[in-house]
N, C-alpha and C positions, 0 to 999 in steps of 0.2 A: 517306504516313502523317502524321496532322495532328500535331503539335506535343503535350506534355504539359503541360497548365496549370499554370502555375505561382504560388506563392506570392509577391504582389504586394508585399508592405513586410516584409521578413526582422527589421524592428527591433519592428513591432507583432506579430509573430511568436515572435520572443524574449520578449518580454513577455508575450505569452498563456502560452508555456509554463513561465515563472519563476513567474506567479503560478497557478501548476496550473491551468489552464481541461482541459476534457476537448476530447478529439480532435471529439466531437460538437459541444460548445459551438462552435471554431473553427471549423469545418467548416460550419457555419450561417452564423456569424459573416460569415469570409471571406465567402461565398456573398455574404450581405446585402447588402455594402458594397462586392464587386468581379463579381458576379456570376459568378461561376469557381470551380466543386465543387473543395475538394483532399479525396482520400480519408482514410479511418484513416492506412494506411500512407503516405499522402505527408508528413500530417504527424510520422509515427515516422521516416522516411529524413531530414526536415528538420532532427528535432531531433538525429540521431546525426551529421549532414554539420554541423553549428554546434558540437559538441564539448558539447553539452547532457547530462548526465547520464541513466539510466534514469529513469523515470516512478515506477516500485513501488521502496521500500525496503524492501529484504532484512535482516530484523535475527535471524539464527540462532543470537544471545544469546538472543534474546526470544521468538521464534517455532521451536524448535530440531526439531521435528516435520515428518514426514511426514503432512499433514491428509488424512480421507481426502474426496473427492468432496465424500459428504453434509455433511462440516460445515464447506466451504469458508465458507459466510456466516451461522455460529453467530455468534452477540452476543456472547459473549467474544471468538474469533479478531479480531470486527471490532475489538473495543476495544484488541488487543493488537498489529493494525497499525496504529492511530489512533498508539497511543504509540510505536511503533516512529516511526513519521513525525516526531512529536514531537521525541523524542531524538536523531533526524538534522537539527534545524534548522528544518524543514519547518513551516510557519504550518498551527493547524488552524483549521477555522470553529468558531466559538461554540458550536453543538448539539456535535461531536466533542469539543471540549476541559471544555464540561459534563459528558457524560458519561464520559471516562475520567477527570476530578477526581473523580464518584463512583464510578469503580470503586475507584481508589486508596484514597478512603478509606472503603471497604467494604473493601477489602483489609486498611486495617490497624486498622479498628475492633474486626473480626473474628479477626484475626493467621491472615489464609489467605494461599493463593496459587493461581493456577490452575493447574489440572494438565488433561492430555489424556491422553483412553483413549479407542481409537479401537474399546474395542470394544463401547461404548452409544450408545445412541440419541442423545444429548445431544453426547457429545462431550467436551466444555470443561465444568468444574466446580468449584468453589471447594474448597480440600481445607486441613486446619488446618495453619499454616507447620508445620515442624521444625528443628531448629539450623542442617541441612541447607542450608536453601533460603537463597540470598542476593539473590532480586531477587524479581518479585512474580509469578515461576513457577515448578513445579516442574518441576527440570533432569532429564529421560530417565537413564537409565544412559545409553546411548549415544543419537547425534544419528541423526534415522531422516529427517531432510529431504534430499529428491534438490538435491545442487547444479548449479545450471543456469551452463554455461559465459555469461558476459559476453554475448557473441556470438548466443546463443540466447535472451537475456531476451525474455519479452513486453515489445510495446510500449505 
């Protein structure tokens, strides 16, 4: 059984995945420069065996729904993980941090907030704030997102 390739400099390693590269970027990358494929998953086993945090931030303040399917990559959801990444520290690039600057202040030019109904076509929709609402969506009565144990995150 021949040997599993292994990931050649563990410090340009850490590096790619602090400054969020994607699995594909590295995966090239690597390739280029040591000629040695590491997969998706070797580089997700790499980063959970170096004590490196998950990849997706989970903000169930922000994102507090059950999305269905069809509006996993609605242009509100994306803007509302842009910010979620945001407000965990997370550097965005220039086009994400442009565009959720204007959602914000469409949010509050307008005094809306997004709300989700998952049971139109659209999904995500801008709806007039109410005393109610204290961030820049509207909170469910109850929280309908499946939580995923730790252990089981995508990588």
């Amino acid at each position: 059984m021949a040997p599993k390739p292994k990931i050649q400099n563990a410090d340009e390693a850490i590096r790619w995945i602090t400054e969020g590269r994607t699995y594909t970027w590295m995966t090239a990358e690597h390739e280029r420069k040591y000629n040695i494929h590491i997969s998706p998953s070797g580089w997700s086993y790499f980063r959970r065996t170096h004590g490196l945090g998950p990849r997706q931030i989970r903000d169930e303040e922000l994102i507090p729904w059950g999305v269905e399917p069809r509006h996993k990559y609605k242009y509100l959801l994306v803007l509302l993980r842009a910010e979620a990444r945001r407000r965990a520290g997370k550097t965005l690039n220039q086009n994400d941090n442009y565009r959720v600057d204007a959602l914000l202040r469409e949010l509050k030019e307008r005094q809306a907030v997004v709300h989700y109904d998952p049971d139109t076509e659209e999904g995500f929709h801008l709806v007039p704030r109410e005393p109610r609402d204290e961030d820049i969506i509207r909170q469910p009565a109850k929280v309908t997102r499946k939580r995923r144990s730790r252990d089981s995150a995508p990588a």
